[in-house]
C-alpha positions in Angstrom: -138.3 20.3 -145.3 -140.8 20.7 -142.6 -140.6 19.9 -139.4 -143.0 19.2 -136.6 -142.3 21.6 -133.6 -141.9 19.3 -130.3 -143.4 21.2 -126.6 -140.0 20.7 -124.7 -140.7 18.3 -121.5 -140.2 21.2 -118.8 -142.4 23.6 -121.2 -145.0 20.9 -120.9 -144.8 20.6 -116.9 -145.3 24.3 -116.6 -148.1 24.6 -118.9 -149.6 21.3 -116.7 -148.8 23.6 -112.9 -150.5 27.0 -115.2 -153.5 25.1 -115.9 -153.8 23.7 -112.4 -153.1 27.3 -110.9 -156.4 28.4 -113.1 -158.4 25.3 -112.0 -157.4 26.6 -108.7 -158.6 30.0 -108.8 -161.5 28.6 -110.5 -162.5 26.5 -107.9 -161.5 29.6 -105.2 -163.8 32.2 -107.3 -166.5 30.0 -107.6 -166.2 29.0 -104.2 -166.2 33.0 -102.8 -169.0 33.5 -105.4 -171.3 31.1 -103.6 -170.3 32.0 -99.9 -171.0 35.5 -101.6 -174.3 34.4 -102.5 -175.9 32.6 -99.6 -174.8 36.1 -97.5 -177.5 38.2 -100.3 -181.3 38.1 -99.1 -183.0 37.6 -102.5 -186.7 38.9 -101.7 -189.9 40.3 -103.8 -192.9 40.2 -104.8 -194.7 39.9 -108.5 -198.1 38.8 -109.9 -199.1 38.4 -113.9 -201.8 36.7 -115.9 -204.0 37.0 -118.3 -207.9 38.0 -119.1 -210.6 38.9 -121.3 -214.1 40.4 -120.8 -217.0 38.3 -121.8 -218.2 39.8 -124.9 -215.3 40.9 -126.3 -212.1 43.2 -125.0 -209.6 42.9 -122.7 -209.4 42.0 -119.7 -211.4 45.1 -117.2 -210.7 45.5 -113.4 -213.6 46.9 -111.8 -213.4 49.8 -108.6 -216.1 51.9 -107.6 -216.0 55.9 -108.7 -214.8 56.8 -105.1 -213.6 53.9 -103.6 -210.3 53.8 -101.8 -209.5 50.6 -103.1 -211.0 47.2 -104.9 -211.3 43.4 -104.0 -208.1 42.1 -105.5 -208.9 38.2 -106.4 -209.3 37.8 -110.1 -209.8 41.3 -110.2 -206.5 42.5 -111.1 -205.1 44.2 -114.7 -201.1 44.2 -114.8 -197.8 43.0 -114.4 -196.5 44.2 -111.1 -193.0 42.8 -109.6 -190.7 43.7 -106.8 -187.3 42.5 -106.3 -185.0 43.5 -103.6 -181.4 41.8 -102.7 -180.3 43.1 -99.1 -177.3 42.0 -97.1 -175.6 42.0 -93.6 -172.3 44.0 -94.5 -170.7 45.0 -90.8 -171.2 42.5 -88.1 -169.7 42.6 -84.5 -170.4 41.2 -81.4 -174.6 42.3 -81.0 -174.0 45.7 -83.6 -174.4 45.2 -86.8 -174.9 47.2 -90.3 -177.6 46.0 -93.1 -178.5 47.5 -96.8 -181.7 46.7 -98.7 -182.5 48.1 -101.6 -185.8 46.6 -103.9 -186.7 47.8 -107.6 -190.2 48.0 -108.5 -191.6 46.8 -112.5 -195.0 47.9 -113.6 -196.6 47.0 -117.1 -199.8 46.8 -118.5 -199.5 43.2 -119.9 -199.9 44.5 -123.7 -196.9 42.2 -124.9 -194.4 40.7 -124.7 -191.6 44.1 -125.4 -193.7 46.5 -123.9 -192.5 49.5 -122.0 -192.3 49.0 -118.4 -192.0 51.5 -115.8 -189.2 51.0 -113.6 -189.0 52.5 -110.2 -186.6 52.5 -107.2 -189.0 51.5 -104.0 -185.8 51.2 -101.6 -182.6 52.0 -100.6 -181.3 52.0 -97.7 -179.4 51.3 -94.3 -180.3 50.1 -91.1 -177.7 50.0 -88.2 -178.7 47.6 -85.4 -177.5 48.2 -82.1 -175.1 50.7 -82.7 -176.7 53.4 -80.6 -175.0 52.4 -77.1 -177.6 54.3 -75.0 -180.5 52.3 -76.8 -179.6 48.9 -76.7 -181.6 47.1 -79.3 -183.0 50.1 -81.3 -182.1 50.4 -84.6 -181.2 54.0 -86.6 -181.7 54.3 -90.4 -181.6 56.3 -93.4 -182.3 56.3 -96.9 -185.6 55.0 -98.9 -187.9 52.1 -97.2 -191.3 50.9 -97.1 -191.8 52.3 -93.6 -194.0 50.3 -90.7 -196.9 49.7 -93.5 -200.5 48.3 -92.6 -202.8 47.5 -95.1 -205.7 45.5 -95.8 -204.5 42.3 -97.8 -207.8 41.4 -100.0 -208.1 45.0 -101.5 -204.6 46.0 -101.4 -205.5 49.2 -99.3 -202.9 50.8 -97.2 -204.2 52.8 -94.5 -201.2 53.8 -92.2 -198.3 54.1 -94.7 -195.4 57.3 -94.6 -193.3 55.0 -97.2 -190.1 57.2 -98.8 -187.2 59.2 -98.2 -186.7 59.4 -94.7 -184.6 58.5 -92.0 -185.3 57.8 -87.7 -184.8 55.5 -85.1 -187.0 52.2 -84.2 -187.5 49.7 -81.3 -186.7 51.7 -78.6 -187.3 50.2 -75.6 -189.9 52.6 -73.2 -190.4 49.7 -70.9 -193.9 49.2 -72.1 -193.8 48.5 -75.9 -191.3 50.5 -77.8 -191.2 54.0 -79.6 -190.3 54.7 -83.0 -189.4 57.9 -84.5 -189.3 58.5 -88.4 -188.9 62.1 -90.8 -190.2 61.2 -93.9 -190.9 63.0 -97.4 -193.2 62.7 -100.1 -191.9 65.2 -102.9 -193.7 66.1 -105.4 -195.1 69.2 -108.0 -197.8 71.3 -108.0 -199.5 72.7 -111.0 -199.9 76.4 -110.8 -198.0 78.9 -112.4 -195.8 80.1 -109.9 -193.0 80.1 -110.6 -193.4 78.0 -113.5 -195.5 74.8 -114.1 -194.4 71.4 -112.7 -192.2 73.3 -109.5 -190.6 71.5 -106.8 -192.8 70.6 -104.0 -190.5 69.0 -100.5 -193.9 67.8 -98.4 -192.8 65.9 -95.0 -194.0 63.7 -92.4 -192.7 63.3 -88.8 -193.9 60.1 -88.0 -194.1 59.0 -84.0 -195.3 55.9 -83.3 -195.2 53.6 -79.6 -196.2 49.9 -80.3 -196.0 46.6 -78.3 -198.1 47.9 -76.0 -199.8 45.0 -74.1 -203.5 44.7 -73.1 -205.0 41.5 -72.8 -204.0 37.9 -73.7 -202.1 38.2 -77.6 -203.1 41.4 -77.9 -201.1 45.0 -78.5 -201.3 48.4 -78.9 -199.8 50.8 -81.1 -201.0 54.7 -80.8 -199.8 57.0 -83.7 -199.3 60.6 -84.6 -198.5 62.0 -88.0 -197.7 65.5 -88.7 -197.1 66.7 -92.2 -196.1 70.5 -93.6 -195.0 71.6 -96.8 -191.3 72.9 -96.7 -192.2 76.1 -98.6 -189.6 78.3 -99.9 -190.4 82.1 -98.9 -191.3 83.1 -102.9 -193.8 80.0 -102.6 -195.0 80.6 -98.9 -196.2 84.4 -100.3 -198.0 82.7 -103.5 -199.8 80.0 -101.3 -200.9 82.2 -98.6 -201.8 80.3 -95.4 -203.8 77.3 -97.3 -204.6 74.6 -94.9 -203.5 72.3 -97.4 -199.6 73.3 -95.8 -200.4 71.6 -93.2 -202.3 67.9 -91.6 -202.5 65.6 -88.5 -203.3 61.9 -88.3 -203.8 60.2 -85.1 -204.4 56.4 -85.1 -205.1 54.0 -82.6 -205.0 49.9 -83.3 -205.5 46.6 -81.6 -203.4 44.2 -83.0 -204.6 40.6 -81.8 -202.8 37.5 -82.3 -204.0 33.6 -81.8 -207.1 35.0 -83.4 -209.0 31.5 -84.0 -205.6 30.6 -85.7 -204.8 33.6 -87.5 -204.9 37.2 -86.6 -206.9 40.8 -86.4 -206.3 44.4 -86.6 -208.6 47.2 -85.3 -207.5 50.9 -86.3 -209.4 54.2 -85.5 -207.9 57.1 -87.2 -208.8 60.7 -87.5 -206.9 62.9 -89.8 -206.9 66.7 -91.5 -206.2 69.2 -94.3 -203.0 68.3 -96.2 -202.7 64.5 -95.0 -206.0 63.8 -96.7 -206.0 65.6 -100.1 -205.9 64.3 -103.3 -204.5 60.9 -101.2 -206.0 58.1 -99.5 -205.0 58.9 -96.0 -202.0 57.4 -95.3 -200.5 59.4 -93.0 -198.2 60.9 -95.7 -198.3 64.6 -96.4 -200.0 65.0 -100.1 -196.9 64.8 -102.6 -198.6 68.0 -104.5 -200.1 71.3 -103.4 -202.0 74.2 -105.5 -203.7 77.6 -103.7 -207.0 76.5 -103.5 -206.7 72.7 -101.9 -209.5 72.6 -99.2 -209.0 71.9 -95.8 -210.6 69.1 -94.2 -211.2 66.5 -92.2 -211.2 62.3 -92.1 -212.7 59.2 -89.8 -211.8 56.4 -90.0 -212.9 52.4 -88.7 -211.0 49.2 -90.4 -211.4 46.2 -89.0 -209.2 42.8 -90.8 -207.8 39.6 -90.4 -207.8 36.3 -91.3 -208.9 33.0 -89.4 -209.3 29.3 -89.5 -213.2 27.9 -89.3 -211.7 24.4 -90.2 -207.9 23.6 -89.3 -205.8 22.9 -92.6 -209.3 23.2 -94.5 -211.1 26.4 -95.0 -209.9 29.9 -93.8 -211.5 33.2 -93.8 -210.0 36.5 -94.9 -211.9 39.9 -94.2 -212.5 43.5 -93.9 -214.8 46.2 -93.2 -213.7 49.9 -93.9 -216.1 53.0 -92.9 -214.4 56.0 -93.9 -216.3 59.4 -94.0 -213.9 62.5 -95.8 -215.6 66.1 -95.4 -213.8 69.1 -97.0 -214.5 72.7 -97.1 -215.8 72.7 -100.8 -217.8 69.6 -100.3 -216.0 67.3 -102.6 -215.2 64.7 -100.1 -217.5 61.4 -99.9 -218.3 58.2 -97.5 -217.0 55.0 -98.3 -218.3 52.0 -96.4 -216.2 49.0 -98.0 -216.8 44.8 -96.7 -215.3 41.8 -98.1 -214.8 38.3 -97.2 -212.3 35.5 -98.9 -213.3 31.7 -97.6 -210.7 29.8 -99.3 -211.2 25.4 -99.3 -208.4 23.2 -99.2 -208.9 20.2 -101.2 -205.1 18.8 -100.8 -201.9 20.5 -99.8 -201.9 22.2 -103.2 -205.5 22.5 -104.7 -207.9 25.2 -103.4 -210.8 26.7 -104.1 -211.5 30.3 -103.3 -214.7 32.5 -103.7 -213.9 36.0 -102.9 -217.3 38.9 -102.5 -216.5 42.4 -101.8 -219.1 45.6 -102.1 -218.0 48.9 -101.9 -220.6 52.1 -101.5 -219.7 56.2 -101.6 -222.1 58.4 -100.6 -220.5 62.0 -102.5 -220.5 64.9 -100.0 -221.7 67.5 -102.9 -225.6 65.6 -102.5 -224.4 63.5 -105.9 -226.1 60.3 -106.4 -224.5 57.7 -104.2 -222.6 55.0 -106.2 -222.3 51.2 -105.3 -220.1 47.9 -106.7 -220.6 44.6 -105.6 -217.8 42.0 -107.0 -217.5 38.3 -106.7 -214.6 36.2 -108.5 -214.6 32.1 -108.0 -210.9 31.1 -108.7 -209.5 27.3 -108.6 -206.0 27.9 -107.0 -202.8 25.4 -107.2 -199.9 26.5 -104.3 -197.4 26.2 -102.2 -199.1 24.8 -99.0 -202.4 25.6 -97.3 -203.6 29.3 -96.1 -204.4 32.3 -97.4 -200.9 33.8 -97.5 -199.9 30.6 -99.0 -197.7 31.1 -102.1 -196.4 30.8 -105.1 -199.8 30.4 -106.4 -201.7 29.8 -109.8 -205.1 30.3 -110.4 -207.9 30.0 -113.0 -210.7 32.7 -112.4 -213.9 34.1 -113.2 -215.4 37.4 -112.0 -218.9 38.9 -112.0 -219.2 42.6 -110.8 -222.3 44.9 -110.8 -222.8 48.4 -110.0 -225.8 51.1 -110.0 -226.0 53.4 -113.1 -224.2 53.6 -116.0 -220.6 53.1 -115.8 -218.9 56.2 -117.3 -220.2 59.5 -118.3 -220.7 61.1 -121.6 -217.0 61.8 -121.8 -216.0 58.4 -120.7 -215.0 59.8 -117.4 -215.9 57.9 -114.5 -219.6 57.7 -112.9 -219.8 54.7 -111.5 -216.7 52.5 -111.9 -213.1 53.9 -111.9 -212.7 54.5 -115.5 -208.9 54.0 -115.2 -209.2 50.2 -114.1 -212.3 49.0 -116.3 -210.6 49.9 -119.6 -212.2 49.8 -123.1 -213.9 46.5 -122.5 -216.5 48.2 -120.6 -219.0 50.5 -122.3 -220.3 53.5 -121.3 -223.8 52.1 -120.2 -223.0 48.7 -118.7 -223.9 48.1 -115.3 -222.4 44.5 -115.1 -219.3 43.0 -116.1 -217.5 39.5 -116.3 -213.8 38.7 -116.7 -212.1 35.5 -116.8 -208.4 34.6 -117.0 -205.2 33.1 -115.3 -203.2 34.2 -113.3 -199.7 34.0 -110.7 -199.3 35.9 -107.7 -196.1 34.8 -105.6 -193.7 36.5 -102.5 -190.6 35.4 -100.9 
């Protein structure tokens, strides 16, 4: 005979207390999760789309053979995100302890399971206050973005010693403050001592006194980079005394602010030898070395900003870059770059933006000089009004032209960046147009 087993009256209270115990903790964990949360800064950065070339192909990007950088609106070929979560974790009184770290994602928008480089842009901490004889500097160390400046329309960063590092910031001088940074940019040459690929430890001391005032909104910031090749003595013998051990950079900016409602930079920078080879300039030693790198010298004049000719309706953003490299081998060049971006705001979220860039290099060697003239009308939906304004969608199309053919015999680059045009380009086009969609979005 069965019989149906009966949950005793005191088994069935404690069951009732167990399950409001784990409702309990529930509630507690998912209450600590959240306070958890809102402590984590969530930041990044990431843009995506899609294009195609009229005429067939995928979608090209088009830079000038020689140019530092290209006009960025409608004009750009990947997937590109960073993400970073950061945190306070030591707080006390005015001292306190933070840690950012960001991970960067690159892909060439192929498909969806694509490979995707994945790299680690920062890690690192930053303690705030904790120096007692420098109230409000902060010391750091680990892997940053370092006190980057860059033009925003072509993406070119022309004072940048981003990496490993460590230093102190923000100390007070009375006039503006001082910042002090030792940076490294490590990287592998290709010779065959002592074997292909070897180790190559390249740093930067980085000195840099800012906030200095001059006039109404406007600031200094004078800067001196040194950079030398930490060369073990088997490697020092082999490379002899190459000047490319070895650079300067000295930079000078105006930083102005209430600039017709938006702002302006003005840098002059002059640099040498290893700081300028194979690089753009940045006031990072070169990340790779070989025996017979020339020595040389840069100048350099960027002027950029951003500013309202109609509150709320149209904005301007701009640049003009003159650049002139000279080496000892004459393989450097002269870039002049100039681009403007008037945007129009139709509504709070509907823009339209027509962005014109032209970029010209003038080869040292006597080669023919090279141009690229780009223009991209795009038909924007974002957050807000402005030209930082974001998240943003856009439709685009671009039109770019350029004098000669566009690659050599070998597909190598002769008047475009072979790199960025792709396969949709062929060998003696001198024009180009794209069209496609695309995000682009920061927080």
């Amino acid at each position: 005979m069965h019989r149906t087993m009966k949950t005793p009256r005191h088994s069935a209270h404690a069951l009732a207390r167990l399950g409001l115990i784990g409702l309990g903790c529930l509630a507690f964990g998912t209450v600590q999760a959240q306070d958890l949360l809102s402590q984590i800064d969530f930041t990044g950065y990431a843009r995506s789309g899609i294009g195609n070339t009229a005429g067939g192909g995928d979608q090209a990007c088009f830079r000038a053979n020689g140019a530092g950088a290209k006009y960025r609106l409608g004009n750009e070929c990947e997937t590109y995100a960073e993400l970073g979560l950061g945190a306070t974790l030591y707080e006390e009184g005015d001292k306190s302890f933070y840690f950012n770290s960001m991970v960067g994602y690159f892909s060439n928008q192929v498909n969806d399971s694509e490979d995707t480089d994945v790299s680690l842009r920062q890690l690192y901490v930053q303690g705030n206050n904790v120096v007692d004889a420098l109230p409000g500097a902060s010391l750091w160390a680990g892997k940053r973005f370092y006190r980057r400046h860059d033009v925003h329309i072509n993406d070119f960063f022309y004072w940048d010693s981003t990496g490993p590092g460590g230093g102190i910031e923000n100390i007070d001088v009375g006039t503006g403050k001082l910042h002090l940074a030792w940076m490294r940019a490590t990287g592998s040459d290709d010779t065959e001592y002592p074997d292909a690929d070897n180790r190559i430890s390249n740093d930067t001391l980085d000195l840099r006194w800012s906030d200095i005032p001059v006039n109404p909104d406007g600031t200094l910031v004078l800067g001196y980079n040194y950079g030398r090749a930490q060369l073990s003595d088997a490697q020092e013998a082999y490379y002899g005394d190459s000047e490319a051990e070895r650079g300067h950079m000295f930079t000078l900016q105006h930083e102005q602010s209430n600039w017709f409602g938006g702002s302006n930079k003005l840098a002059l920078q002059y640099a040498t030898d290893g700081i300028i080879n194979a690089g753009s300039g940045q006031g990072r030693m070169n990340a790779g070395l070989t025996a017979d790198v020339p020595g040389g010298e840069m100048w350099r004049v960027i002027n950029h900003g951003n500013v309202w000719l109609a509150p709320d309706k149209l904005d301007l953003l701009y640049a003009a870059i003159y650049e002139d490299k000279r080496f000892d081998d004459d393989s450097g060049a002269t870039w002049i770059s100039a681009g403007v971006l008037p945007t129009y705001y139709w509504t709070n979220n509907l823009s339209t933006a027509l962005e014109l860039g032209h970029d010209y290099i003038d080869p040292e060697n006597g080669d023919d000089s090279r141009r690229l003239t780009k223009l991209t009308l795009a038909q924007q939906w974002s957050a807000g009004v402005g030209g930082f304004a974001r998240p943003v969608i856009r439709a685009f199309v671009t039109y770019a032209d350029w004098n000669g053919d566009a690659f050599q015999a070998d597909r190598t680059s002769r008047s475009i960046d072979a790199g960025a045009a792709g396969d949709a380009i062929d060998i003696d086009d001198n024009d180009g147009l794209t069209f496609g969609l695309q995000m682009d979005v920061w927080w």
